[in-house]
C-alpha positions in Angstrom: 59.5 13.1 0.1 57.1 15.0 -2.4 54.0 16.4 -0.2 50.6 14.6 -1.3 48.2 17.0 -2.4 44.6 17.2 -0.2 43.2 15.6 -3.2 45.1 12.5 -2.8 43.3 12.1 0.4 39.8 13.3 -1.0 39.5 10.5 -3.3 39.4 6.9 -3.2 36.2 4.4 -2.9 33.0 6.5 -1.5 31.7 4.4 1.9 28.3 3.1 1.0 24.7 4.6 1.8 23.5 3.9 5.4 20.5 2.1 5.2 17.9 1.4 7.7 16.3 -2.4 8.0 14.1 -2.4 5.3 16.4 -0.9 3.2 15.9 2.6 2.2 18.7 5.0 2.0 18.9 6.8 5.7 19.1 11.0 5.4 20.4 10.8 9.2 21.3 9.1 12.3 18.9 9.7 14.8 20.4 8.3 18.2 23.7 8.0 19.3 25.2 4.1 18.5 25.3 3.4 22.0 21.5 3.7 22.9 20.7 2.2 19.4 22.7 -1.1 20.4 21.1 -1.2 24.0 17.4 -0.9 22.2 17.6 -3.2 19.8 18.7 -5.6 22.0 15.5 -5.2 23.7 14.4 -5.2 20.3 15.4 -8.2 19.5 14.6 -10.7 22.0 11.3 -9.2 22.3 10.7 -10.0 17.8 12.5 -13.6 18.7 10.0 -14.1 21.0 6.9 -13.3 18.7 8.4 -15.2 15.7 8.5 -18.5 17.6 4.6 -17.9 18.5 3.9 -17.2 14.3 5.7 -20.5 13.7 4.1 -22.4 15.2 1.0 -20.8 14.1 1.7 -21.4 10.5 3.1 -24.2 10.8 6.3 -25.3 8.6 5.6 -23.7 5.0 2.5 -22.5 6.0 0.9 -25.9 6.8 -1.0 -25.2 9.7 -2.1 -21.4 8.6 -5.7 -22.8 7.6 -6.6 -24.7 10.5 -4.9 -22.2 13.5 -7.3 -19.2 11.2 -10.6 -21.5 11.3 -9.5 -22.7 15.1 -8.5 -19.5 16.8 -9.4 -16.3 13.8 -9.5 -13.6 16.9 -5.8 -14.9 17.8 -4.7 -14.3 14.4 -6.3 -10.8 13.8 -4.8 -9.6 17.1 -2.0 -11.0 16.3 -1.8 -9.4 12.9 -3.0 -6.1 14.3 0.4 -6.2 16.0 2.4 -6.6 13.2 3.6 -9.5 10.9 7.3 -10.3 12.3 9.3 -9.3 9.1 11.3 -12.4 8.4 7.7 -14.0 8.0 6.3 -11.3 6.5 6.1 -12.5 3.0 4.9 -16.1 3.4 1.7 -15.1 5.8 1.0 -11.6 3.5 0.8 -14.9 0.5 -0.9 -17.3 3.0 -3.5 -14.3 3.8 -4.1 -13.3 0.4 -5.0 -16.9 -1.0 -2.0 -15.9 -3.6 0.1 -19.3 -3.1 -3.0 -21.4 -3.7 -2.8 -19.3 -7.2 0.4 -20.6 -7.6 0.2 -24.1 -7.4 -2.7 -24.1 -9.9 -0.9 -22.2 -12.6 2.8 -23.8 -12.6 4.5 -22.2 -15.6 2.0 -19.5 -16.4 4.1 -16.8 -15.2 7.2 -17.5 -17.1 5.5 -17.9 -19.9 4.1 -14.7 -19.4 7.4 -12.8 -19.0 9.3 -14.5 -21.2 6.6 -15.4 -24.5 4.0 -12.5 -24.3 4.6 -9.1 -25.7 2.4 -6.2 -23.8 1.2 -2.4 -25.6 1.7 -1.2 -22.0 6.0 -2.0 -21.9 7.1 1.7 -22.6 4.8 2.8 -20.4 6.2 0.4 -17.7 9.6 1.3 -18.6 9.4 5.1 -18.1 7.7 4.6 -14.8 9.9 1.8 -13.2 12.9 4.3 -11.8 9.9 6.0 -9.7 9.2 3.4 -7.7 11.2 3.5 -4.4 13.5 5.4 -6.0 15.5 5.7 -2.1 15.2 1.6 -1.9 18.7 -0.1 -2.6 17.1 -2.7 -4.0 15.1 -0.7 -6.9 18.3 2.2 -7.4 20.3 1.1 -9.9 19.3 1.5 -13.3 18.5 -1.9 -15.3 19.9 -3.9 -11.8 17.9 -6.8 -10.7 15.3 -4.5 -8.5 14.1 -2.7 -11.8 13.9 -5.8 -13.8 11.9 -7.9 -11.4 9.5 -4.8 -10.8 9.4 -4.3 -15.4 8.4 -8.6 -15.5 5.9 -8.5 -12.7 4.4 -5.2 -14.2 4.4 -6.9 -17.8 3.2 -10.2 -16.6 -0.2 -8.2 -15.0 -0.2 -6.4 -18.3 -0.5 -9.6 -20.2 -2.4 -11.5 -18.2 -4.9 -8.9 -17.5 -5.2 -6.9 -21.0 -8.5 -5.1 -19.7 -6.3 -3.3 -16.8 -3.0 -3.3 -18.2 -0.9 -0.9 -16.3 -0.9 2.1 -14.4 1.1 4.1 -13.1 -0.2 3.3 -8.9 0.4 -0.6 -9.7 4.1 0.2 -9.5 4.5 0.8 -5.8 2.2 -2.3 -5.0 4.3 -4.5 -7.1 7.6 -3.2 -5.6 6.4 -3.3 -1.6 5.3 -7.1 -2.6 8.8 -7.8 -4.2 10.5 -6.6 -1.3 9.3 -9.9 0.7 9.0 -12.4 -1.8 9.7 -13.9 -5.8 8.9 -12.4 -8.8 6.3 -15.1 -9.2 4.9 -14.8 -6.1 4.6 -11.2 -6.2 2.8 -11.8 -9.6 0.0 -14.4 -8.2 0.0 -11.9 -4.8 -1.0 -8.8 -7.4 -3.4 -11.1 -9.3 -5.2 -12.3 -5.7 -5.7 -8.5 -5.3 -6.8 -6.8 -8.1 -9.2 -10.1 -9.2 -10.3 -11.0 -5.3 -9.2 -14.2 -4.3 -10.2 -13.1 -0.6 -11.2 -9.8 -0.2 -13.5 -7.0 -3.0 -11.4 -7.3 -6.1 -8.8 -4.1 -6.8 -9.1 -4.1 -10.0 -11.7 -1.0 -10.4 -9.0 0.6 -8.9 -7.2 0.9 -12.4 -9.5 0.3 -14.8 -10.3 3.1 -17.6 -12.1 5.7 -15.1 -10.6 4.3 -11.6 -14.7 3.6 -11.3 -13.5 1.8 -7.4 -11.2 5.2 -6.5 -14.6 7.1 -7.0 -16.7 5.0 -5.0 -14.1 5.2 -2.0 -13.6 9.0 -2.4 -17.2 9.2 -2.4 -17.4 6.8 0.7 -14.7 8.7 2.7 -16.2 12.1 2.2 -19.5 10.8 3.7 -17.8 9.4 6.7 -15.4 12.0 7.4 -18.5 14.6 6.8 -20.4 12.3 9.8 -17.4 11.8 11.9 -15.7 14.8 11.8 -18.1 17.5 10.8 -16.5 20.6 11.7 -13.8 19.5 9.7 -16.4 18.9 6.7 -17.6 22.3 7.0 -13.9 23.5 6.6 -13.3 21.6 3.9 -16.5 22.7 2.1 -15.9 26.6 2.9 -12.3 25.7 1.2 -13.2 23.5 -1.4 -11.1 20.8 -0.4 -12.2 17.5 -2.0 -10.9 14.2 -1.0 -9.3 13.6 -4.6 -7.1 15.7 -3.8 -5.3 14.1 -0.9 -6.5 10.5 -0.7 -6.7 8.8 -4.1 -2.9 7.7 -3.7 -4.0 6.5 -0.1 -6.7 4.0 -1.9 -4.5 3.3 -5.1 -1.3 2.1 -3.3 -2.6 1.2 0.0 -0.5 4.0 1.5 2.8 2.7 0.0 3.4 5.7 -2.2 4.4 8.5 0.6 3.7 7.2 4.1 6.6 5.9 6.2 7.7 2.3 5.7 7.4 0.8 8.5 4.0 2.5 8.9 2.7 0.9 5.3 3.5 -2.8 6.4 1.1 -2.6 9.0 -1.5 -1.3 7.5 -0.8 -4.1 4.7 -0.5 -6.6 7.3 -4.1 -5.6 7.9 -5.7 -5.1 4.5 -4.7 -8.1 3.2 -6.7 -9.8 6.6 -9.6 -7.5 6.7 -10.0 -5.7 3.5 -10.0 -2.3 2.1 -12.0 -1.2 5.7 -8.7 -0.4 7.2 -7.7 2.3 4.5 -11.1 4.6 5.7 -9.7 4.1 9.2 -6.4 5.2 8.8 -7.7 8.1 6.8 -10.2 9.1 9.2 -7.8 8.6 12.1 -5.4 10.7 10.4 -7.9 13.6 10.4 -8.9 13.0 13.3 -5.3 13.0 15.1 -4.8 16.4 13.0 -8.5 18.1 13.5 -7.6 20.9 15.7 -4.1 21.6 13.2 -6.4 21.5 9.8 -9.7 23.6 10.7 -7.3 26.5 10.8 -5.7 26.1 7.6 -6.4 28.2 4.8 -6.9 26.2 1.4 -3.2 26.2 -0.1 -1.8 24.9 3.4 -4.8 22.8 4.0 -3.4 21.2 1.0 0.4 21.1 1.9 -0.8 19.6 5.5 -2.9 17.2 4.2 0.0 15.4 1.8 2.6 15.8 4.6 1.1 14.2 8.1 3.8 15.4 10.8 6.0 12.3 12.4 3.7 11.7 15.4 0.8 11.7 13.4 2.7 8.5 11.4 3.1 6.5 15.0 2.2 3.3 14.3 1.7 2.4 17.9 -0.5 5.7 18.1 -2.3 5.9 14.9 -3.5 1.9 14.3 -5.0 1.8 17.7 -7.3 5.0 16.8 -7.8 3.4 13.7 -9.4 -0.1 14.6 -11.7 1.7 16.9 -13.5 3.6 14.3 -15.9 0.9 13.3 -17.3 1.9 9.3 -18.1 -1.9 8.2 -21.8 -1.4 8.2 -21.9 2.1 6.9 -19.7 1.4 4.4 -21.8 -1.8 2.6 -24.7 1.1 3.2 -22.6 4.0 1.3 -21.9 1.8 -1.9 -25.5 1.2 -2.4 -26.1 4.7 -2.1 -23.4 5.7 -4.5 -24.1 2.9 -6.9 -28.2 4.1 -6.7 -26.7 8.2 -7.2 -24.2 6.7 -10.2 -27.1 4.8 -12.1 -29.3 7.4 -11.8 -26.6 9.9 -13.3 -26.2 7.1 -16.2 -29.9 7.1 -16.7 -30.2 11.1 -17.2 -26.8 10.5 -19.6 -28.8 8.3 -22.1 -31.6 10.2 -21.7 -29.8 13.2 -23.0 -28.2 11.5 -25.6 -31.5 10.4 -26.8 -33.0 13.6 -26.8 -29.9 15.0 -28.7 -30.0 12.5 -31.7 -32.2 13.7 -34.5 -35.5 12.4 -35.0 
């Protein structure tokens, strides 16, 4: 019998990608399968357990969600502090936002705006669509049905929004929503944040200028300067600025680069209490790094500040620092000062302009 050569053997159907739960390609195993099995048993019973508590609190479809939020709101924000079990995950993230409401208003707009409107931003979209998660098994393949959900959502916005459009940060908000729910209700979820159905509207976020992403920079920098003032001084003596590590953190809501599992609970939170929690993750993050970062030279400084290590991602370690860093009230009294600095700066502008134009 003729030998088979080793490359007989070698090929032949290549096993798929591991993936973990949410769906992201896995680089390794961590723990052997043994100890994996025996936790997420644990695991298991202990998520059964909370998911029978959230349905009742919603209530079937969401029925109850009002009423349990306007009865017992300190129950539901612990609750939600804790994490959003992740089978229910996109029903209470639409309940939350106000985005469902949306919905039942406008039956039919969103189809209409996929399949009738044409949008200037559509190349644009295009190009950008294969970034997005590009380790996600739902948003890998080229023109599959991750890509082409993520291109109508993105067009929809474009289209029914023509003073924003697209950019290019949108992307990874549109793709974490599509992850847990339709097309059309990721559309009305994106249109309840960027036009503030519940919470400050997004939209300055991307509008010509990203006039909201310099307010919040110019927010955090106070804060961190007050809270963390050694680490100010560093950053001064290094001219570090905070656009040069936390606009993404503002933009996506930490969906761009931070862990997973670590981005759905701060969205959990943010779409319950606001843009508040992305200033205290920030400044928790600094703080959990402080004595690491005042010893960093400026091109390192850098690196450590767009690459957190592991610990530092802990949910269970990093959210608790996080809520107790209370910036509400300073932040209401930062905007006004910012807006007061920024009209001022307009003023002098026109003024100049003025002065410049022939008599």
């Amino acid at each position: 019998m003729e030998k088979k050569k080793m490359d007989d053997y070698e090929t032949g159907p290549v096993p798929p990608p591991r993936v973990d739960r949410f769906g992201f390609v896995k680089q390794e195993l961590n723990s052997p399968e043994g100890l994996a099995r025996s936790r997420s048993a644990i695991v298991y019973e202990r998520e059964e357990r909370r998911v029978r508590k959230w349905r009742k609190m919603i209530g079937v479809g969401g029925s109850d969600w009002k009423h349990y939020v306007r009865r017992k709101p300190h129950v539901v924000k612990r609750r939600i502090r804790k994490g959003i079990p992740d089978c229910l995950r996109g029903l209470v993230w639409q309940l939350i936002s106000g985005s469902r409401d949306l919905l039942l208003m406008n039956p039919g707009v969103y189809e209409q705006l996929v399949i009738y409107e044409t949008s200037a931003s559509e190349l644009d979209i295009i190009r950008d669509i294969s970034r997005t998660f590009p380790s996600h098994v739902f948003f890998q393949q080229r023109h599959g049905p991750g890509q082409r959900s993520l291109y109508n959502v993105l067009k929809a916005y474009s289209v029914y929004d023509r003073d924003v459009g697209y950019v290019q940060g949108m992307g990874f908000v549109a793709g974490l929503l599509l992850l847990y729910m339709s097309e059309e209700d990721a559309f009305w979820l994106l249109v309840a944040l960027l036009k503030g159905a519940v919470h400050a509207p997004m939209e300055g976020l991307y509008l010509v200028g990203l006039p909201l992403v310099q307010q919040y920079l110019y927010q955090f920098d106070q804060l961190m300067r007050e809270q963390l003032p050694k680490l100010g001084e560093h950053f001064t003596r290094e001219m570090i600025n905070p656009s040069m590590y936390s606009s993404q953190w503002f933009i996506t809501v930490f969906s761009y680069s931070f862990p997973f599992h670590l981005a759905l609970r701060i969205w959990d939170v943010f779409l319950y209490e606001g843009v508040k929690i992305v200033f205290k993750v920030g400044l928790a993050l600094l703080k959990y790094c402080h004595d690491e970062l005042i010893k960093l030279p400026f091109e390192k400084l850098i690196h450590a500040l767009r690459n957190f290590p592991e610990d530092a991602m802990n949910p269970d370690t990093l959210l608790p620092m996080a809520y107790s860093i209370k910036v509400s009230k300073h932040l209401e009294e930062l905007r006004q000062e910012y807006e007061k600095k920024n009209g001022k700066m307009a003023e002098s502008r026109v003024k100049q302009k003025q002065q410049q134009q022939p008599p």
